[in-house]
C-alpha positions as YAML, in Angstrom:
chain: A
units: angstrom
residues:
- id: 1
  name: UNK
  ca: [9.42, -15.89, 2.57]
- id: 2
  name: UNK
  ca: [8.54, -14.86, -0.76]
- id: 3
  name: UNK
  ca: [11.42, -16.33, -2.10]
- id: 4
  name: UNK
  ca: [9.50, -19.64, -2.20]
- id: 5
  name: UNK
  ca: [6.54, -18.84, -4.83]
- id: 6
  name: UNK
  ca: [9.03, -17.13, -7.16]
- id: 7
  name: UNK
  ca: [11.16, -20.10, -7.52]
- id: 8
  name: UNK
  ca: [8.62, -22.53, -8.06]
- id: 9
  name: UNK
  ca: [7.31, -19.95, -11.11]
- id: 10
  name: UNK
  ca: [10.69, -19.52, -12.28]
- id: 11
  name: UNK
  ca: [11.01, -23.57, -12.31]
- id: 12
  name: UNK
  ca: [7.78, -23.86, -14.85]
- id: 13
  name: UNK
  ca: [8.92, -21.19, -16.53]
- id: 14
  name: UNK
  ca: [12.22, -23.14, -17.07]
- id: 15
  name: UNK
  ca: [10.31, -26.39, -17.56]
- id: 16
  name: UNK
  ca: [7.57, -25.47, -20.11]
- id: 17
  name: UNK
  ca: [9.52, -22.77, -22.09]
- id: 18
  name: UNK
  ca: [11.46, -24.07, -25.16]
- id: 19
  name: UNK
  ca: [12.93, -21.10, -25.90]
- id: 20
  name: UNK
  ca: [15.15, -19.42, -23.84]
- id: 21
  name: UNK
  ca: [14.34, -18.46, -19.99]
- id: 22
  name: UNK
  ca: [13.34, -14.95, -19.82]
- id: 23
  name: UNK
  ca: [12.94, -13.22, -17.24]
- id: 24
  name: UNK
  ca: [11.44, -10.07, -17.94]
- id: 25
  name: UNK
  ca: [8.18, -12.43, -18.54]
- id: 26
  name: UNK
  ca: [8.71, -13.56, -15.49]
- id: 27
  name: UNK
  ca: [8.74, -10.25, -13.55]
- id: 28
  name: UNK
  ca: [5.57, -8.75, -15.27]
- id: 29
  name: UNK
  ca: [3.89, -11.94, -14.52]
- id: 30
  name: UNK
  ca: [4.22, -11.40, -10.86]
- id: 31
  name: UNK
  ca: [4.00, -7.64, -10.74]
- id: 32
  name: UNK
  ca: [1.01, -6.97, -12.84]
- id: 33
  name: UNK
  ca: [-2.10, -7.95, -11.29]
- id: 34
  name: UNK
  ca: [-4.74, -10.89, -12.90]
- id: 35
  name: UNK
  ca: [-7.16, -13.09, -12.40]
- id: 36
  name: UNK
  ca: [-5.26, -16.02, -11.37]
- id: 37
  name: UNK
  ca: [-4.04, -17.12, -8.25]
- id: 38
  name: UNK
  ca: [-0.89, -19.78, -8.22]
- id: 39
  name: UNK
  ca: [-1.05, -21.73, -5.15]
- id: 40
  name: UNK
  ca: [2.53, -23.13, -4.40]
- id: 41
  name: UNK
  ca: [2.78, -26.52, -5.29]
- id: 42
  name: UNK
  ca: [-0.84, -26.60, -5.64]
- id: 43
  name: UNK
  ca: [-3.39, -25.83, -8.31]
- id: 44
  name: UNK
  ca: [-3.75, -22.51, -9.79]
- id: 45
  name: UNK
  ca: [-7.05, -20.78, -9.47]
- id: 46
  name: UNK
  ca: [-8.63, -19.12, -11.87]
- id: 47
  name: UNK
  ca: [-11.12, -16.35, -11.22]
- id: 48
  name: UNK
  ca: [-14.34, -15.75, -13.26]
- id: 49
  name: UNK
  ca: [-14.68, -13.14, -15.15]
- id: 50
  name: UNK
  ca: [-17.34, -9.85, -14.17]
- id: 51
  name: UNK
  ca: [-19.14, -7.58, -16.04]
- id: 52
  name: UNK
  ca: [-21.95, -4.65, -14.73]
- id: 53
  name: UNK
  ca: [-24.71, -6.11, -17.23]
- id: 54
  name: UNK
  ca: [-25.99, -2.52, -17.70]
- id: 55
  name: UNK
  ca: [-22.79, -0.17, -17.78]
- id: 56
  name: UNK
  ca: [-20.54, -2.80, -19.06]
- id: 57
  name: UNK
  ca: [-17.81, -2.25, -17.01]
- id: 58
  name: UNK
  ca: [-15.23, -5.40, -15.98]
- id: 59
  name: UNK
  ca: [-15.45, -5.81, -12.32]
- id: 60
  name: UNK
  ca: [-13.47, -9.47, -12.08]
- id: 61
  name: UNK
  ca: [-12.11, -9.93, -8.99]
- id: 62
  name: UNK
  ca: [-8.45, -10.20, -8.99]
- id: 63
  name: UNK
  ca: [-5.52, -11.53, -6.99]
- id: 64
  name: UNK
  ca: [-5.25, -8.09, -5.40]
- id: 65
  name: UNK
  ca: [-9.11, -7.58, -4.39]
- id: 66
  name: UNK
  ca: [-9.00, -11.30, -2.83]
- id: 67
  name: UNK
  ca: [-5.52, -10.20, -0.95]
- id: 68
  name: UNK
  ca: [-7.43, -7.43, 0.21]
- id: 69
  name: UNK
  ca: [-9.55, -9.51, 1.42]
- id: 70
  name: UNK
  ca: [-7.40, -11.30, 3.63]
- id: 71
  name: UNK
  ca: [-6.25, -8.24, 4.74]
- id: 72
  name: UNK
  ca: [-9.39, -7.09, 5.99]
- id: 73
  name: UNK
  ca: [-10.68, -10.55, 7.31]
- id: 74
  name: UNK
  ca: [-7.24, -10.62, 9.53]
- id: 75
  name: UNK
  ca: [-7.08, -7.27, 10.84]
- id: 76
  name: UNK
  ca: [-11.15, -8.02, 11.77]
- id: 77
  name: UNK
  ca: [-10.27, -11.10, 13.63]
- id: 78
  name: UNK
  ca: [-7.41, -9.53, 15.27]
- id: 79
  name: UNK
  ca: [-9.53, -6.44, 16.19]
- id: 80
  name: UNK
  ca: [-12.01, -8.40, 17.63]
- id: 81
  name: UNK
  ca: [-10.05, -10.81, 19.93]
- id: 82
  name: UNK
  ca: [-8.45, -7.49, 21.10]
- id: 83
  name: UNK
  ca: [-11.54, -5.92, 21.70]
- id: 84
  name: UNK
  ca: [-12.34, -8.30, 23.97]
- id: 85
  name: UNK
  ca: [-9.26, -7.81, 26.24]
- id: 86
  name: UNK
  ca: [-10.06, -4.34, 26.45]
- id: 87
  name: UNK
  ca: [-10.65, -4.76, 29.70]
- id: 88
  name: UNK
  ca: [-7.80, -6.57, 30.84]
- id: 89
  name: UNK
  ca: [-5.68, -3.67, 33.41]
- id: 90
  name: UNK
  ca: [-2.27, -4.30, 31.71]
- id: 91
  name: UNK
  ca: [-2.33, -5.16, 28.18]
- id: 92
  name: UNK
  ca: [-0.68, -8.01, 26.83]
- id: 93
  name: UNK
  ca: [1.11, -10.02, 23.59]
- id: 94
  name: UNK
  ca: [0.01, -8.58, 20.22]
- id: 95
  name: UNK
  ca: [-2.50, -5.73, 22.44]
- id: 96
  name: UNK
  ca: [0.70, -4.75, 23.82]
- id: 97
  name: UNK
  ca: [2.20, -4.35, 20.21]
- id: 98
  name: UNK
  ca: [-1.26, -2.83, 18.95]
- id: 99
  name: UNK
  ca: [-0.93, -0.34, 21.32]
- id: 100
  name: UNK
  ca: [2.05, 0.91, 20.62]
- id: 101
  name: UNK
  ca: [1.51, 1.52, 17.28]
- id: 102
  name: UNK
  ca: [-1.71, 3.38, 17.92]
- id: 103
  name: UNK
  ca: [-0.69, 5.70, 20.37]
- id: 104
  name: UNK
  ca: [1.95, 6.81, 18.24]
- id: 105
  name: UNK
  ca: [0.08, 7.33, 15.65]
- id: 106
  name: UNK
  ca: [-2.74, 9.44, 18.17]
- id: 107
  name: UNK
  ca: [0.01, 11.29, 19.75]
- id: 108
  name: UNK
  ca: [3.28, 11.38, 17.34]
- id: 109
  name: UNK
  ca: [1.30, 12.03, 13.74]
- id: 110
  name: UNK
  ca: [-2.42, 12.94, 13.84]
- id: 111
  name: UNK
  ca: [-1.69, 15.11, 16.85]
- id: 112
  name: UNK
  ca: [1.08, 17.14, 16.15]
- id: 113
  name: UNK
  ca: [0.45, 17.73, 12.82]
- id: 114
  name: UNK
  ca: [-3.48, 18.35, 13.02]
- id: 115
  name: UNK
  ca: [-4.01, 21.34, 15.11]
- id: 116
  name: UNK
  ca: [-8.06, 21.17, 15.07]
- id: 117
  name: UNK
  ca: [-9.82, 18.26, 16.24]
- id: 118
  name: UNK
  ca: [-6.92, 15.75, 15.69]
- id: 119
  name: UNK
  ca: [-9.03, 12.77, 17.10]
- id: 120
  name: UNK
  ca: [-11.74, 13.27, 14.60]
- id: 121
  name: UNK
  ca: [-9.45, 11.57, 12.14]
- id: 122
  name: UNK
  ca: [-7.53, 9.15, 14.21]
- id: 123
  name: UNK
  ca: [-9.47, 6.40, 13.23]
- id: 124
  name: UNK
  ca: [-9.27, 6.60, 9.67]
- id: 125
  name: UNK
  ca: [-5.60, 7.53, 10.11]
- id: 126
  name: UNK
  ca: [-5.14, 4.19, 12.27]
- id: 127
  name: UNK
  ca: [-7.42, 2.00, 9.66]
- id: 128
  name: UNK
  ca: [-4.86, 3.40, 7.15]
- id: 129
  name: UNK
  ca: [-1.78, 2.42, 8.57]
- id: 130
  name: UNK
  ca: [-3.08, -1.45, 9.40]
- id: 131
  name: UNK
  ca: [-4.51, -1.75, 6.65]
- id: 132
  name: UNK
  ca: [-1.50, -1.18, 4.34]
- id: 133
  name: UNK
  ca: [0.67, -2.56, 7.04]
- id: 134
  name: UNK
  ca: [-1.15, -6.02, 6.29]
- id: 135
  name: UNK
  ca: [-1.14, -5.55, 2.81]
- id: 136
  name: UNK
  ca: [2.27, -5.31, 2.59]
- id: 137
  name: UNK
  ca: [3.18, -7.83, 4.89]
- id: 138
  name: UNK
  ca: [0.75, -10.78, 2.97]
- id: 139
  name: UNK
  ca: [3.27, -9.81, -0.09]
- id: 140
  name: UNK
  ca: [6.11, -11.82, 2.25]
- id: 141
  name: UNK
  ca: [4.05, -15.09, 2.74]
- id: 142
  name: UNK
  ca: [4.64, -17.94, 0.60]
- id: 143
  name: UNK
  ca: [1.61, -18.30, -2.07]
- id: 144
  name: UNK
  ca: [0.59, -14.63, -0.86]
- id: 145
  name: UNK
  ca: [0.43, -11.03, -2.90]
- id: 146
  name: UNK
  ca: [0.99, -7.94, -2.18]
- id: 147
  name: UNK
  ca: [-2.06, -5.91, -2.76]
- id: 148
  name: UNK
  ca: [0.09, -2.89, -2.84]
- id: 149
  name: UNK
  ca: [2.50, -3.62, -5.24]
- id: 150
  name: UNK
  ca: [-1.21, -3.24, -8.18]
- id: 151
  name: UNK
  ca: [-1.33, 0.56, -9.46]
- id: 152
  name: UNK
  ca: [-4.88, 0.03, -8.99]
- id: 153
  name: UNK
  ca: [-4.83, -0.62, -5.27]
- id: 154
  name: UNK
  ca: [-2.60, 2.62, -4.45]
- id: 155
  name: UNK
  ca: [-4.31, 5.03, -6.28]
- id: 156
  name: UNK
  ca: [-7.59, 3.80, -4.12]
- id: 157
  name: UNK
  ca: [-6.04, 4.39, -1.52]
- id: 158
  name: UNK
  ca: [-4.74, 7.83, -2.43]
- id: 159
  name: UNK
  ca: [-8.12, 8.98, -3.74]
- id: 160
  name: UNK
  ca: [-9.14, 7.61, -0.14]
- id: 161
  name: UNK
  ca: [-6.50, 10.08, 1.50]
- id: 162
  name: UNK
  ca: [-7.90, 12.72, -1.22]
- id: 163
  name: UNK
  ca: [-11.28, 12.87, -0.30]
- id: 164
  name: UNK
  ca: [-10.38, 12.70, 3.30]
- id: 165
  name: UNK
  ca: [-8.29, 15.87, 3.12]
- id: 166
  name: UNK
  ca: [-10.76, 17.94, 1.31]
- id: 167
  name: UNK
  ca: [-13.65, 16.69, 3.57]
- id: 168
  name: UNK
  ca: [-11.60, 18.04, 6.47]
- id: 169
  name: UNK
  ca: [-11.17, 21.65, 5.03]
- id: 170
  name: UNK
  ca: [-14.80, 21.83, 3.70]
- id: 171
  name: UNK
  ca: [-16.27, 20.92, 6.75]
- id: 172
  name: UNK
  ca: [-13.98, 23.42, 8.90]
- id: 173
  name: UNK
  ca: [-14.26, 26.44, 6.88]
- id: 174
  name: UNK
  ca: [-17.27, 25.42, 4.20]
- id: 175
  name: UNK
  ca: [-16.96, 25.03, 0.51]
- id: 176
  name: UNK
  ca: [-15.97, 28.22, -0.23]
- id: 177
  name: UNK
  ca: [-13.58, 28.97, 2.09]
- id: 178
  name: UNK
  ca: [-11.47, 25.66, 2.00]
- id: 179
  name: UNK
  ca: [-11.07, 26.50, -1.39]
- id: 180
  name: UNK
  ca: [-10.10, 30.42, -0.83]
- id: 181
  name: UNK
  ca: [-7.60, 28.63, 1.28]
- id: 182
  name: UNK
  ca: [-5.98, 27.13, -1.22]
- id: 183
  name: UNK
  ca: [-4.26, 30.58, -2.47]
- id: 184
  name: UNK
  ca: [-2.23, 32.09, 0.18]
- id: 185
  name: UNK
  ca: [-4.18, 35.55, 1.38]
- id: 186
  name: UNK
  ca: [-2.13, 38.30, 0.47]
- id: 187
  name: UNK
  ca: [-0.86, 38.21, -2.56]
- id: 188
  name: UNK
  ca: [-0.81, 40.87, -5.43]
- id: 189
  name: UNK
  ca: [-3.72, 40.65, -8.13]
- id: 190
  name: UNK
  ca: [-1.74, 39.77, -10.47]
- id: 191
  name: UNK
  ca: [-0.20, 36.81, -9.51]
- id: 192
  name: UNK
  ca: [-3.12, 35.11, -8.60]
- id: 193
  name: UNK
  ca: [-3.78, 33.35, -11.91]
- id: 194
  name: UNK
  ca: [-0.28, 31.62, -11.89]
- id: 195
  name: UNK
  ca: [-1.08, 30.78, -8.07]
- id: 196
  name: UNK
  ca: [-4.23, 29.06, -8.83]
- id: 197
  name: UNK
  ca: [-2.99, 26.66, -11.20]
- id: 198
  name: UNK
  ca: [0.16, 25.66, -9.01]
- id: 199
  name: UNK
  ca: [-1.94, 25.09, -6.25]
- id: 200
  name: UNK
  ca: [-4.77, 23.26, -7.63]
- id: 201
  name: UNK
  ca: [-1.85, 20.80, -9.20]
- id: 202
  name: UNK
  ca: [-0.27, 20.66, -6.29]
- id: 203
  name: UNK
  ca: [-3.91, 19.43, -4.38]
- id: 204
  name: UNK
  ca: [-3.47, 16.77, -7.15]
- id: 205
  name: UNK
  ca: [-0.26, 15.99, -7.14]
- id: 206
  name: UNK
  ca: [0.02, 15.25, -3.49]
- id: 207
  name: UNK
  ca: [-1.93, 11.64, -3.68]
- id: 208
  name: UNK
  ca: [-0.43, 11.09, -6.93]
- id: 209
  name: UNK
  ca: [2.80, 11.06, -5.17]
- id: 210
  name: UNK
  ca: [1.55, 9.23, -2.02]
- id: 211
  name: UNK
  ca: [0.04, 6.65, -5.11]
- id: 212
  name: UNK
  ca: [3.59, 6.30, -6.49]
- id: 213
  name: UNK
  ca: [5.87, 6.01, -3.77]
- id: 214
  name: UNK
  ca: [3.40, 3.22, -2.34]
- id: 215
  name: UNK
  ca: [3.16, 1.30, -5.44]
- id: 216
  name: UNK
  ca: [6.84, 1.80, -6.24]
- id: 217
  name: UNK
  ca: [8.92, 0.79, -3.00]
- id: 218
  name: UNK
  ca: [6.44, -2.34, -2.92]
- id: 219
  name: UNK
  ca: [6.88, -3.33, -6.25]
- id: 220
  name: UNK
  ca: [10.89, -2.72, -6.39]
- id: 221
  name: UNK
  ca: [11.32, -5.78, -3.43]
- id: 222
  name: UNK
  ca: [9.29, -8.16, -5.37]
- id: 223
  name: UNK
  ca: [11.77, -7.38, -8.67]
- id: 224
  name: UNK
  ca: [14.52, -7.32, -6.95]
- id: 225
  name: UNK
  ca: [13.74, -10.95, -5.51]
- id: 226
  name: UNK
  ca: [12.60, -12.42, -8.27]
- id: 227
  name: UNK
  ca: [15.68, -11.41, -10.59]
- id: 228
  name: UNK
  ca: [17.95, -12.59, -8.03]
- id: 229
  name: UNK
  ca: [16.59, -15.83, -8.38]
- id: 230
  name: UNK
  ca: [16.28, -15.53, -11.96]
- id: 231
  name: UNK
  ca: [20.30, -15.52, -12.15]
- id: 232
  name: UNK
  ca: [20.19, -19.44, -11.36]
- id: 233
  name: UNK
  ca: [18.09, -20.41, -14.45]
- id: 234
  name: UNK
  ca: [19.97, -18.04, -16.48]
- id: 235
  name: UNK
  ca: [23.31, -19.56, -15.80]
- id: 236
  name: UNK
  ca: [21.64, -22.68, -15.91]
- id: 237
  name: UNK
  ca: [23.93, -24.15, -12.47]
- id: 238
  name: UNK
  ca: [22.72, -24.88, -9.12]
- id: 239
  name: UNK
  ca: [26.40, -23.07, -7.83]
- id: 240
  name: UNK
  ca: [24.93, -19.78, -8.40]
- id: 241
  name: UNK
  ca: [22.28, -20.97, -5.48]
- id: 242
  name: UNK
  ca: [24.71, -20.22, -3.16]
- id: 243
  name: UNK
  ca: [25.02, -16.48, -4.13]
- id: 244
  name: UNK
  ca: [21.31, -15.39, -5.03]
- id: 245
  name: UNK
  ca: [19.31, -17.34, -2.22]
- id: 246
  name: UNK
  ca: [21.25, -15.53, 1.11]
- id: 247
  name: UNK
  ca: [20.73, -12.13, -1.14]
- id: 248
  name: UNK
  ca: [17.11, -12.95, -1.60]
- id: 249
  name: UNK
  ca: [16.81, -13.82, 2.22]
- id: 250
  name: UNK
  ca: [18.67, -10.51, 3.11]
- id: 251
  name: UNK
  ca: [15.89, -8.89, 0.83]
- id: 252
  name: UNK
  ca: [13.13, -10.33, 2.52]
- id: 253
  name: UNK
  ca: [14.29, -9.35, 5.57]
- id: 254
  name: UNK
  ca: [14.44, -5.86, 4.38]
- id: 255
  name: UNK
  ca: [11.05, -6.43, 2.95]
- id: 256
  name: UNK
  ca: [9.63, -6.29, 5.97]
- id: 257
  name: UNK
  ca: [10.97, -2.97, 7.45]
- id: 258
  name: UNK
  ca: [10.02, -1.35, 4.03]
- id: 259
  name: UNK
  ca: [6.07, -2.52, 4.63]
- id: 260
  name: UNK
  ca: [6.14, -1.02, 7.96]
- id: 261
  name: UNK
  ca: [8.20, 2.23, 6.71]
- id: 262
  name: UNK
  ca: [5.84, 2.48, 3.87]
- id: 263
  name: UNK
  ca: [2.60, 2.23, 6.04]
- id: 264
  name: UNK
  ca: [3.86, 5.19, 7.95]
- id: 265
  name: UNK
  ca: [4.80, 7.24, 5.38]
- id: 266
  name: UNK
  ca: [1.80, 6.70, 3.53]
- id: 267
  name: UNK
  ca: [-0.16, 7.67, 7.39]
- id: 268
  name: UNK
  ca: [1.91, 10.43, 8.12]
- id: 269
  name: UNK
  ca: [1.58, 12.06, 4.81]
- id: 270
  name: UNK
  ca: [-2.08, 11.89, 5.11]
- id: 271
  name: UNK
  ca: [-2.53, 13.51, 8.68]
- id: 272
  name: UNK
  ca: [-0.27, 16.28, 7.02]
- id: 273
  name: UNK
  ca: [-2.15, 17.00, 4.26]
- id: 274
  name: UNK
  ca: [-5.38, 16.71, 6.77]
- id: 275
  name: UNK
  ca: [-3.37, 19.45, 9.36]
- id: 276
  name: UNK
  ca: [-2.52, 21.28, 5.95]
- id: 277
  name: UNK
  ca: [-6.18, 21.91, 4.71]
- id: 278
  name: UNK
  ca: [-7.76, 22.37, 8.49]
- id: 279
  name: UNK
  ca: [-5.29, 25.03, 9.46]
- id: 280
  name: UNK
  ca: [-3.50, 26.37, 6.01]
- id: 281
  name: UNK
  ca: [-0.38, 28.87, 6.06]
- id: 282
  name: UNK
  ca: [-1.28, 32.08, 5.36]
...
């Protein structure tokens, strides 16, 4: 799986490098995002730079937007040919799967844990969950990237899920009240100042933790996989093939459990927070 574009890098790496192989150059090479995409055993494509000619900022598209991309073009195809079984009485191959995975995420998560109006945000809970889902599982394709193994990409996502939850409050109980509800009702007068701050850093540091743990557990795989392969050039003997690749393929394997665990963590934390600001403990 991915075990195939991470060799072929570590083989330039040993080819073109006089000095010693290093592998640390290695890993931040495929971990930290860029404008370059390597095509294995192909050319390597280079991206042109972007700039906002007025505000100046750098908007280059990078090997994690254009992964996005694919993301977003397959799960559109997909949803499409779908769509147009809808009306087929017994669903069947990959609607079959699909459904699964949407009901529970209807019945299991946004429904349990929303109380009001849980089908309000079922679609953006559901758009969530593939979305990531297909992120995570381009990362495990030869020549692929996982869009969610870039800071960048997670903490979209959790501002996303941010902006989601405090929509929700505001528009059940208004501006002012979602934020009264913040504070738990009750409480002595003078505690509220030390309540206030906890809670307002706990509003932030709920997607900054859904931000982390994403970006983390994605990235970890992807190290883990590439230093096991690593040990081959730094031993310099094909022998120590016979130890790292049947690690790397029990990795990849559990690769792909980890994208789908991930997804639904990342979901599942969202509805909560949702349930949590349309129906807060008092």
């Amino acid at each position: 799986m991915t075990a195939v574009p991470e060799t072929e890098a570590a083989l330039q790496a040993a080819e073109h490098a006089e000095e010693a192989f290093d592998p640390g150059t290695l890993i931040m090479h495929h971990i930290i995002d860029s404008p370059v995409i390597e095509i294995p055993f192909g050319p390597t494509i280079e991206l042109r730079p972007l700039h906002l000619p007025v505000l100046g900022w750098d908007v280059t598209i990078t090997r994690s937007v254009v992964m996005m991309w694919i993301a977003s073009a397959l799960l559109l195809v997909v949803s499409l040919v779908i769509a147009r079984r809808s009306k087929d009485p017994v669903p069947r191959g990959m609607a079959s799967l699909l459904e699964i995975f949407i009901l529970y995420i209807r019945d299991e998560v946004a429904r349990k844990v929303i109380p009001k109006n849980a089908d309000r945000y079922v679609g953006f809970l559901l758009t969530t969950f593939f979305f990531i889902l297909s992120c995570n599982l381009l990362g495990l394709v030869p020549g692929m990237a996982s869009a969610t193994g870039a800071i960048s990409v997670t903490a979209s996502l959790a501002i996303m899920s941010f902006l989601m939850t405090q929509s929700a409050g505001i528009r059940q109980y208004g501006v002012a009240g979602h934020f009264r509800n913040l504070v738990p009702h009750g409480l002595p007068v003078w505690l509220l100042p030390i309540m206030i701050v906890v809670e307002v850093l706990g509003m932030f540091s709920r997607p900054f933790a859904l931000c982390i743990r994403l970006f983390a557990n994605m990235t970890a795989g992807h190290v883990i996989i590439i230093s096991l392969i690593s040990i081959i050039f730094i031993f310099k003997s094909a022998w120590m093939a016979f130890i790292s690749v049947p690690f790397v393929l029990f990795i990849d394997v559990l690769e792909i459990l980890v994208a789908l665990i991930q997804a639904f963590i990342f979901t599942m934390l969202t509805a909560l927070f949702i349930g949590m600001a349309v129906h807060p403990a008092h």
